[in-house]
C-alpha positions as CSV (number, residue, x, y, z in Angstrom):
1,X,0.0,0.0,0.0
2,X,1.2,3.6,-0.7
3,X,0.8,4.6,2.7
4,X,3.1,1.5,4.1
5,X,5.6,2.6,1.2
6,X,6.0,6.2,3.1
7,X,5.9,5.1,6.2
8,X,7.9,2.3,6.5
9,X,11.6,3.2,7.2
10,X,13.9,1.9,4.4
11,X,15.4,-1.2,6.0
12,X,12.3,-2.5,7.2
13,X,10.6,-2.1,3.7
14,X,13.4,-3.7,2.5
15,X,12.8,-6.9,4.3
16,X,8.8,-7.1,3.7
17,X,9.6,-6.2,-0.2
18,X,12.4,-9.3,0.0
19,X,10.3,-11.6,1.7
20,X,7.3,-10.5,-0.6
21,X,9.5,-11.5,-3.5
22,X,10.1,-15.0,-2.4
23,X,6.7,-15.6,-1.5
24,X,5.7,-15.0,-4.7
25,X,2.9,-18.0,-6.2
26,X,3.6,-20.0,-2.9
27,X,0.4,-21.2,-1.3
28,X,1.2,-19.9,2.6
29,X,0.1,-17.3,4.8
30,X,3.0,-14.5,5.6
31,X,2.3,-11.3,8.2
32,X,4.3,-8.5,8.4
33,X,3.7,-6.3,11.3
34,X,4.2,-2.6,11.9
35,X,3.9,-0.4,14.8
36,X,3.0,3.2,14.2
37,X,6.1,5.5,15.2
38,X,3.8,8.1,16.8
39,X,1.9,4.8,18.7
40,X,-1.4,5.9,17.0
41,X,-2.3,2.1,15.4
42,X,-0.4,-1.1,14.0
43,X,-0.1,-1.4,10.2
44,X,-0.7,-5.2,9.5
45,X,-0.4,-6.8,6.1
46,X,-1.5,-10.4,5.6
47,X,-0.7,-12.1,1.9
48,X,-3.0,-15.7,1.9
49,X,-4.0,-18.2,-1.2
50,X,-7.1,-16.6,-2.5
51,X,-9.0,-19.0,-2.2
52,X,-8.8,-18.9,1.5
53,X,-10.1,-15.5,1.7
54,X,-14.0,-15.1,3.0
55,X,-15.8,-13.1,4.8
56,X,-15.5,-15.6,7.7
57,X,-11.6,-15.5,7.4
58,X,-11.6,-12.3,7.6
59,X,-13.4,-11.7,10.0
60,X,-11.6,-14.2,12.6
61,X,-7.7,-12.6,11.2
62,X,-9.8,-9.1,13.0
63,X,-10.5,-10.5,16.2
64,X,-7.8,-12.5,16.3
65,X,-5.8,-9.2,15.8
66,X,-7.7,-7.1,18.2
67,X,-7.0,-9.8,21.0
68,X,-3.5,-9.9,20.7
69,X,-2.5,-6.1,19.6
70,X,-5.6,-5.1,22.2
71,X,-7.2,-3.2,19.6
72,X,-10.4,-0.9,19.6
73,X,-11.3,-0.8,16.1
74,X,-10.2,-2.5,13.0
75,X,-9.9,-0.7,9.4
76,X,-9.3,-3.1,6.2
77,X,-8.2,-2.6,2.8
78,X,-8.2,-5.8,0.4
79,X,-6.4,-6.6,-3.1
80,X,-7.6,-9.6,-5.5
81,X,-5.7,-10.2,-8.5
82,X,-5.0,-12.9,-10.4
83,X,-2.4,-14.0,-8.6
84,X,-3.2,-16.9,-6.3
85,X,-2.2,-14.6,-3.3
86,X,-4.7,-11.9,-2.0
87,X,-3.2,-9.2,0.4
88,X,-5.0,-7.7,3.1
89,X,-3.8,-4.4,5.1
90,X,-5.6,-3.6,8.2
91,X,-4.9,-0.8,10.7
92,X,-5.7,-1.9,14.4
93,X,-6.3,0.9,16.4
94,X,-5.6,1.4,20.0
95,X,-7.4,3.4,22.3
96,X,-5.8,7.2,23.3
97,X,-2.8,7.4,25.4
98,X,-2.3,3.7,25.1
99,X,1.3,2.8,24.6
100,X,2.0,0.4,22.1
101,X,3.3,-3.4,23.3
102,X,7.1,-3.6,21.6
103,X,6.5,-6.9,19.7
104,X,9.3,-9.2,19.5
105,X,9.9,-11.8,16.6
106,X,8.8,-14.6,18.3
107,X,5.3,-12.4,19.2
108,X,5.2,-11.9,15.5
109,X,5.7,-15.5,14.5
110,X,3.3,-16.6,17.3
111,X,0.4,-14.4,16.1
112,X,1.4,-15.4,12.1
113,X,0.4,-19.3,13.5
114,X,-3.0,-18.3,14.9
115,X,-3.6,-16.3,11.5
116,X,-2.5,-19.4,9.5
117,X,-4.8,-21.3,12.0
118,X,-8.1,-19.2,11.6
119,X,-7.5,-19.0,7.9
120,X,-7.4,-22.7,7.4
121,X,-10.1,-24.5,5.3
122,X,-12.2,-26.8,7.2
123,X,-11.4,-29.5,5.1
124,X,-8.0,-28.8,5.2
125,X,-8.3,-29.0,9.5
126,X,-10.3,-32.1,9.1
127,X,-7.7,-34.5,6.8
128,X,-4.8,-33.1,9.2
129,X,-6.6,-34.1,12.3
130,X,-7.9,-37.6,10.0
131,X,-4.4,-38.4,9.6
132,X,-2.7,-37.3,13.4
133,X,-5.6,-39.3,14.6
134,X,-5.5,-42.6,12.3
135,X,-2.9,-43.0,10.3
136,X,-2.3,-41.6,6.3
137,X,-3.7,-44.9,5.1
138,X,-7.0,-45.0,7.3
139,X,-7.7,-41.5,6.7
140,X,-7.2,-41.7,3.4
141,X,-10.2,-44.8,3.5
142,X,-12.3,-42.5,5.2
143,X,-11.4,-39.5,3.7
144,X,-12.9,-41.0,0.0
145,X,-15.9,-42.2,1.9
146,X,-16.5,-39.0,4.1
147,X,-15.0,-36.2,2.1
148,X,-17.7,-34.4,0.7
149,X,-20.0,-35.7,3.4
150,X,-20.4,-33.5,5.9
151,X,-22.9,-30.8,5.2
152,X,-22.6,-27.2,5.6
153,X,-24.3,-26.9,8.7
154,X,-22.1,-29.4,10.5
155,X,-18.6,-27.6,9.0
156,X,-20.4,-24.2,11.3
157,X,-21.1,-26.3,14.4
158,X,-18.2,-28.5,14.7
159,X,-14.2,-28.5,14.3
160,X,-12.5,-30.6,12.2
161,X,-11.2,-32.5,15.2
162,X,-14.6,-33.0,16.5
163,X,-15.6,-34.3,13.2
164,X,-12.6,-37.0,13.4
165,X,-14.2,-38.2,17.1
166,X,-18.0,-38.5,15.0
167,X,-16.3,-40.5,12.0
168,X,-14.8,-43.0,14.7
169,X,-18.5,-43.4,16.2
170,X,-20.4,-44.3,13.3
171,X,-17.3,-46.5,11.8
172,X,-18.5,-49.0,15.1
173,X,-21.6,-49.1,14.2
174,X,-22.7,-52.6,12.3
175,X,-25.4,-55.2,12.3
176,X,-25.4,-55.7,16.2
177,X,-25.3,-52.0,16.9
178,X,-26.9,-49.8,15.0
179,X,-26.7,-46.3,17.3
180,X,-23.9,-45.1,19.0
181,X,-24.2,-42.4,22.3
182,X,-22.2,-39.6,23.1
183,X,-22.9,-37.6,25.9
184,X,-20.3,-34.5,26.5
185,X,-19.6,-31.3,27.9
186,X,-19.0,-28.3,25.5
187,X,-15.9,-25.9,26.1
188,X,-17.3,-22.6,27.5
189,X,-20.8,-24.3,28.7
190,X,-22.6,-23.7,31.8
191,X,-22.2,-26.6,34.5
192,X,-25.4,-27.8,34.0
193,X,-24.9,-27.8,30.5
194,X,-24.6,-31.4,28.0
195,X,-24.5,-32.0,24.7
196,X,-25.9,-35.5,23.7
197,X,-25.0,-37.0,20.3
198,X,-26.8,-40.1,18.6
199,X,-25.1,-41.6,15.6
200,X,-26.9,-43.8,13.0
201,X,-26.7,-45.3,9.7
202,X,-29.6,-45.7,7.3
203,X,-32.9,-44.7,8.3
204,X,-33.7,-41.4,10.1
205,X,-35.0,-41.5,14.1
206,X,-37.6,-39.6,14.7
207,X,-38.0,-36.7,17.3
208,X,-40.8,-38.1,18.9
209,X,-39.3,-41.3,19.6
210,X,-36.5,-39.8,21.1
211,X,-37.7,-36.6,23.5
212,X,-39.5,-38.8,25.6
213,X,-36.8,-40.9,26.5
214,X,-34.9,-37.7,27.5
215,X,-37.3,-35.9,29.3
216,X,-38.3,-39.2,31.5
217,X,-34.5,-39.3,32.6
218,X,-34.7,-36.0,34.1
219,X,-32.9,-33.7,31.5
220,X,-34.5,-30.5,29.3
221,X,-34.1,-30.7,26.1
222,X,-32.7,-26.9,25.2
223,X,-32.5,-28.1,21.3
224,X,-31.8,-30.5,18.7
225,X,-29.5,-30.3,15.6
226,X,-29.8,-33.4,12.7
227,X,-27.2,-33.8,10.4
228,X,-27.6,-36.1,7.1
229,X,-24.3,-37.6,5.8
230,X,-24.3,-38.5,2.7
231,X,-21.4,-40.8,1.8
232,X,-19.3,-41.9,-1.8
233,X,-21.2,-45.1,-1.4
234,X,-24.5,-43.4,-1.7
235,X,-24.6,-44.7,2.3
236,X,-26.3,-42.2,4.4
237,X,-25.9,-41.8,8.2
238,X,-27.1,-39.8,10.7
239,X,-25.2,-37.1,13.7
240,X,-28.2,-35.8,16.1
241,X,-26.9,-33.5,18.1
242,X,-29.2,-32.4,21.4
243,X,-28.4,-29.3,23.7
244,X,-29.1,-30.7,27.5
245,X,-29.5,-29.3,30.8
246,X,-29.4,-31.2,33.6
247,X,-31.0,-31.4,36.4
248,X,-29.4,-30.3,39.9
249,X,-28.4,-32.9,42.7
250,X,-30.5,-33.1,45.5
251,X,-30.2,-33.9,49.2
252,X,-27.0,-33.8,48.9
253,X,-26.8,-36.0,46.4
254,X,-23.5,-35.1,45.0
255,X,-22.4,-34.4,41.3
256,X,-23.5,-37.2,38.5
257,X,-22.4,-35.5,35.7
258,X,-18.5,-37.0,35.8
259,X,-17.7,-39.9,33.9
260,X,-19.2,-42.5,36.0
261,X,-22.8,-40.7,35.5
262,X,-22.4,-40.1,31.5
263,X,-21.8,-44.0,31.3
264,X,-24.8,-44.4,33.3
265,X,-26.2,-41.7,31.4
266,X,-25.6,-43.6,28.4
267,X,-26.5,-46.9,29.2
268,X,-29.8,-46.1,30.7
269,X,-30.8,-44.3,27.2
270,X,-29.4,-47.4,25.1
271,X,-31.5,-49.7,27.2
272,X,-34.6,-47.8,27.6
273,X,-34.2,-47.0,23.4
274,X,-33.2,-50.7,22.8
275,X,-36.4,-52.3,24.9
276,X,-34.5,-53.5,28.1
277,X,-36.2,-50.9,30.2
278,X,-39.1,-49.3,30.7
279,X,-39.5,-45.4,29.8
280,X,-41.0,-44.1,32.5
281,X,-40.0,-41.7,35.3
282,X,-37.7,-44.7,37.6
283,X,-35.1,-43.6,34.8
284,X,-34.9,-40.0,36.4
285,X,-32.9,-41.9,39.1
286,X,-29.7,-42.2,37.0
287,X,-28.9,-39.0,37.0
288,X,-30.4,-37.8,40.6
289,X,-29.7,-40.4,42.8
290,X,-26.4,-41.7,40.7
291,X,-28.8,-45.4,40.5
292,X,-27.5,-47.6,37.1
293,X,-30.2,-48.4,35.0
294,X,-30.8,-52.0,36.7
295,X,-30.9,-50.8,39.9
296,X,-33.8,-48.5,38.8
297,X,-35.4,-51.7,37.4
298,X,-35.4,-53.1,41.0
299,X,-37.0,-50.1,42.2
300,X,-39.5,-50.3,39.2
301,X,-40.2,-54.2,39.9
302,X,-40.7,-53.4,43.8
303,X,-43.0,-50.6,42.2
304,X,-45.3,-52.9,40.2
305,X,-45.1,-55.5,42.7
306,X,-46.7,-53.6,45.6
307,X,-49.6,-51.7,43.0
308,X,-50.1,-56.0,42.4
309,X,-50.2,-56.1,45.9
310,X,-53.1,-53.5,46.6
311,X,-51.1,-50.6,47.2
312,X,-53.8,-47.2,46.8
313,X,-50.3,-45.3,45.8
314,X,-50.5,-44.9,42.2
315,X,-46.4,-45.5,40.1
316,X,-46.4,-42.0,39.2
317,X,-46.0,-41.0,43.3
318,X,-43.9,-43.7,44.0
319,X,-41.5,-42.3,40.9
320,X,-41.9,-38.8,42.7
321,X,-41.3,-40.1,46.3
322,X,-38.3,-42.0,45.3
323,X,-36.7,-38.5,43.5
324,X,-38.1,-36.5,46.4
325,X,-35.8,-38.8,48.7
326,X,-32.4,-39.7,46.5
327,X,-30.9,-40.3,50.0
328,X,-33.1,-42.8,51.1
329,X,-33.4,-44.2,47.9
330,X,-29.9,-44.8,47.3
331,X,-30.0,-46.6,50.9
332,X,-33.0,-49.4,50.0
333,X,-30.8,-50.2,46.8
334,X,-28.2,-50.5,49.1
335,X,-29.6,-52.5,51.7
336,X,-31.2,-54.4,48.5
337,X,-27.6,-55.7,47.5
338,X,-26.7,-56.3,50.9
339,X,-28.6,-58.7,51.5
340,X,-28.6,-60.2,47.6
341,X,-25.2,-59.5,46.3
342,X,-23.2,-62.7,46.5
343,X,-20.3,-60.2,46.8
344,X,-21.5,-58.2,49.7
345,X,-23.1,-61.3,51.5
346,X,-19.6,-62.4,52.3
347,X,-19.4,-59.3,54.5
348,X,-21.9,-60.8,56.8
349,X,-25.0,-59.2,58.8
350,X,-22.8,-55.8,60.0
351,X,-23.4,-54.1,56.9
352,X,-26.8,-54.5,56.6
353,X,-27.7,-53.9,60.3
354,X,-25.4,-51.0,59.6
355,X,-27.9,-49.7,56.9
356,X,-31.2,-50.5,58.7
357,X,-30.3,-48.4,61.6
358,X,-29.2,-45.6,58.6
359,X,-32.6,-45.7,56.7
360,X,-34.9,-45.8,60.4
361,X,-33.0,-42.2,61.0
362,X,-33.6,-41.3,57.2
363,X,-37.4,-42.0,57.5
364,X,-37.8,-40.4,60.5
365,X,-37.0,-37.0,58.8
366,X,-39.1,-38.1,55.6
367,X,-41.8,-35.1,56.0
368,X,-44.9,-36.0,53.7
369,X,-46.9,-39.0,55.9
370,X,-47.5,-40.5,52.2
371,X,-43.9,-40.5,51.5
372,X,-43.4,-42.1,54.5
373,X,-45.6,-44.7,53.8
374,X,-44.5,-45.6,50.5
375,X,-40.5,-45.3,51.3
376,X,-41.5,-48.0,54.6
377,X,-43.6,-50.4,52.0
378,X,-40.4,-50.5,49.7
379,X,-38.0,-51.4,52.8
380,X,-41.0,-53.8,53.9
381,X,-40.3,-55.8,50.5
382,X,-36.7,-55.4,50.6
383,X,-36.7,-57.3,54.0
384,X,-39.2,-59.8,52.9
385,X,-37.2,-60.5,49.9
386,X,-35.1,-64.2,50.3
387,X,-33.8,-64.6,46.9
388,X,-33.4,-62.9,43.5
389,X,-32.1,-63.8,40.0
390,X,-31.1,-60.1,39.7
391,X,-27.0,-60.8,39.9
392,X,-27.1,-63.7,37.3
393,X,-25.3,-63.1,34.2
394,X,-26.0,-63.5,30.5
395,X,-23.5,-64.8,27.5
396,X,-20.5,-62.6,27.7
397,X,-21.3,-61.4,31.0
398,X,-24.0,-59.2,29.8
399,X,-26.9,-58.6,32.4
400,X,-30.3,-59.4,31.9
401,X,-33.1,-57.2,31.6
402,X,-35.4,-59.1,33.9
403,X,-35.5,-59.9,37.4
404,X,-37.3,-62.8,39.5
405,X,-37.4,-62.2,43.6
406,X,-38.7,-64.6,45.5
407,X,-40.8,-63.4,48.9
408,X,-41.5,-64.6,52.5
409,X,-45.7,-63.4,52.6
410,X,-45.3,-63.8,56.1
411,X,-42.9,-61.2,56.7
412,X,-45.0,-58.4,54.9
413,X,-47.8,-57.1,56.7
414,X,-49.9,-55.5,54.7
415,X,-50.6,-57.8,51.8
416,X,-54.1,-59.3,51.6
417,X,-55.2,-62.3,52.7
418,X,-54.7,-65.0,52.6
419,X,-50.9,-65.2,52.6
420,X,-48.9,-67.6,50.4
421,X,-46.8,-69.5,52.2
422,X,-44.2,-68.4,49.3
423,X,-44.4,-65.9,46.4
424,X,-42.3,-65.6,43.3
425,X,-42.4,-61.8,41.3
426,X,-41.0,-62.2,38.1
427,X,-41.0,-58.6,35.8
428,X,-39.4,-57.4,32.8
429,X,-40.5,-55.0,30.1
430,X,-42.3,-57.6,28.1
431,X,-44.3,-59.6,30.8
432,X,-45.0,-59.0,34.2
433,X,-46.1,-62.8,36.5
434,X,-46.0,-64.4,40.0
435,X,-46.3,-67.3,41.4
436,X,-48.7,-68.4,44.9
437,X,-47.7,-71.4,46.6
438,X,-49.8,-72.3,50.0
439,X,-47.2,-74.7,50.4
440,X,-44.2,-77.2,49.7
441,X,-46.6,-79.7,47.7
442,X,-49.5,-78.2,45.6
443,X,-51.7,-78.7,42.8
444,X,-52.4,-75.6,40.8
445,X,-51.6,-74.2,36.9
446,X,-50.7,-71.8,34.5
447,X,-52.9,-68.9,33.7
448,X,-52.9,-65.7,31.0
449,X,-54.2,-63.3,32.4
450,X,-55.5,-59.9,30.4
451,X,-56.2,-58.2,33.5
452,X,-52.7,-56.1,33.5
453,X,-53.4,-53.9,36.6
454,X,-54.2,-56.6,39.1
455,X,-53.7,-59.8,38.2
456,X,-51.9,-61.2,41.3
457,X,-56.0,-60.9,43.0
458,X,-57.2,-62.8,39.8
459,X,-54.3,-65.4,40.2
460,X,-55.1,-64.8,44.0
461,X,-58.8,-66.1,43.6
462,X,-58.0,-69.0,41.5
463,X,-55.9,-70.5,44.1
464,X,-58.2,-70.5,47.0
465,X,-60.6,-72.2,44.0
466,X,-57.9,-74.5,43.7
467,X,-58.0,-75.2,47.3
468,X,-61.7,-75.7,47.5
469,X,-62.0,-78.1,44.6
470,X,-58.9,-80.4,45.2
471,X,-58.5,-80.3,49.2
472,X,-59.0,-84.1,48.9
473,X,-56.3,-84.8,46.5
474,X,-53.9,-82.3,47.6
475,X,-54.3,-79.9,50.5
476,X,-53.5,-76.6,49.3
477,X,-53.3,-74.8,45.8
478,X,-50.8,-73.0,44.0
């Protein structure tokens, strides 16, 4: 620029002009920095490949200068030719009586990087982080697959590096698993704040499928992002991208957000999306009471057991009571593998007298008589529970996603009569059953039953008319 020509002593114009000259048609960024001898402003001039330069790039070299020259104001002057190269000059102004910073060499070659950094191509940041991350010859695989994938929308939202951690997710996905989870914490976000990513191949999820499963597990859905990859093998696969907040700990019920809770997290949302688990609100447990998904099936199996059992306390309060109380509740899942765990059996009766006497002082400050009642029935069951299926294993040492428990009647008050001398509760997503045996030897059957809300009294009824019809052959029914 004319003005730099004037104002530029001689040996410094001498070693922009020289350096200028041997950029020439090379593709690179250069900056050559000047400081205003009367400390009014600093003269910068940028040379980058033309096809660099947008609006967006220019826009970040202007902030980027302003943050490290502490500029007020930015003016700009730019030069396309045909050469490749197009040359910027901007004039960063400081505010009055500010004395300018004396930049050394390394300052200027340090502020050159971050401008070569904001003016690089996405595309270009996304096959250098490909290759850092994988290797030249895997990212050159997924670079013919994914390279003009990723749409526009997803390039504003995301970095290139970013996009190499999404690639990785939906390469696992095959026949077995088709979704993959991501649940993460933004830079710059608000404690409370997640981001929760589902990846997919093939066809689309829809919304409505997927907010309830969110909302019963306690978090606000703030706002959703789809993006549609299409891939070089006319493949498509899908990024959805969901802006969470989550809720706050209660009762002191510590922080659930670290990586233990976004595993839980996780799982809870693959088994509830997968069919292992209900979707309903014993999910909200995961995140505040720090429960795994499982252990909220227990607490939903107890649930559905005592509304079998003539309980006037409909699910819905006993969801509520349970996240009213996230100490207590965390003590009756406790106290639950205490006594069941063949791990924590080995420890003997201590612990569990330990957490008896732990849950009598949390009840006593339990406020709401309802609650009180309802927290009490769930410890009831507990204690009357003498065995459970619950800690068995599947192939591969995956759990299952039912649960049997077998009861002592006797030991639990409140349940109608007559008593069974011995009561099996089976539940799972699919089918919900029990068993009534009067005693050791008895004659009884199998029924179907399409009463859903309270079978156990229909089943209940048809062994005391099992009792009546067959007390000669055998005394009692089942």
């Amino acid at each position: 620029p004319r003005d730099e020509l004037f104002q530029t002593p001689a040996d410094e114009l001498e070693s922009i002009a020289t350096s200028v000259l041997y950029l020439q048609e090379r593709r690179r960024l250069r900056l050559y920095l000047r400081q205003d001898e009367y400390g009014r402003y600093y003269s910068a001039l940028v040379y980058l490949p033309r096809d660099r330069y947008t609006t967006g790039v220019r826009l970040r070299i202007i902030d980027l200068l302003k943050e490290e020259l502490g500029g007020i104001s930015v003016d700009f002057t730019a030069w396309n030719t045909e050469s490749i190269l197009s040359r910027l000059h901007f004039v960063v102004r400081v505010p009055q009586g500010t004395e300018l910073q004396q930049l050394s060499d390394s300052d200027k070659e340090r502020i050159e990087a971050r401008l070569v950094e904001a003016a690089r191509s996405w595309a270009d940041g996304w096959t250098e982080a490909l290759n850092a991350e994988l290797g030249e010859e895997r990212a050159a695989e997924l670079s013919r697959r994914y390279g003009t994938a990723f749409p526009e929308g997803y390039k504003a939202d995301h970095t290139p590096r970013s996009a190499v951690a999404d690639l990785v997710q939906l390469e696992r996905l095959g026949e077995e698993n088709d979704f993959a989870l991501s649940l993460y914490e933004p830079v710059g976000a608000a404690p409370e704040e997640r981001r929760f990513k589902i990846y997919r191949k093939g066809d689309a999820i829809s919304l409505s499928a997927v907010l309830p499963v969110l909302s019963r597990l306690g978090v606000e859905v703030t706002d959703e992002r789809p993006y549609e990859l299409r891939c070089s093998d006319r493949s498509i696969a899908w990024i959805y991208d969901f802006g969470l907040r989550m809720p706050k700990s209660q009762n002191g019920g510590g922080d659930y957000l670290g990586d233990d809770g976004r595993e839980r997290f996780q799982d809870a949302f693959a088994a509830t999306w997968t069919g292992k688990a209900e979707n309903d609100g014993f999910n909200a447990l995961v995140l505040s009471a720090g429960l795994g998904w499982r252990q909220a099936m227990v607490l939903r199996a107890y649930a559905k057991y005592l509304r079998q059992a003539g309980s006037t306390f409909s699910q819905d309060y006993m969801e509520d009571t349970l996240r009213n109380n996230v100490h207590t509740t965390r003590l009756l899942v406790s106290l639950f593998e205490a006594r069941m765990s063949p791990d924590r059996q080995r420890a003997g009766h201590e612990l569990v007298d330990a957490l008896l006497e732990e849950l009598d002082a949390a009840l006593d400050q339990v406020a709401s008589l309802d609650e009180d009642r309802i927290l009490r029935s769930f410890l009831t069951v507990i204690k009357a529970t003498l065995r459970t299926n619950f800690f068995q294993e599947a192939a591969g040492g995956k759990p299952h996603d039912y649960v049997s428990m077998k009861f002592d009647p006797q030991a639990m008050p409140d349940l109608p009569a007559p008593r069974p001398a011995f009561e099996i509760w089976v539940y799972s997503p699919r089918v919900e059953g029990v068993h009534l045996r009067f005693g050791k030897v008895a004659r009884g059957g199998l029924r179907w039953s399409d009463r859903r809300e309270d079978f156990r009294t229909e089943i209940l009824g048809l062994v005391k008319a099992q009792m009546v019809k067959n007390t000669v052959i055998v005394p009692v029914g089942a």
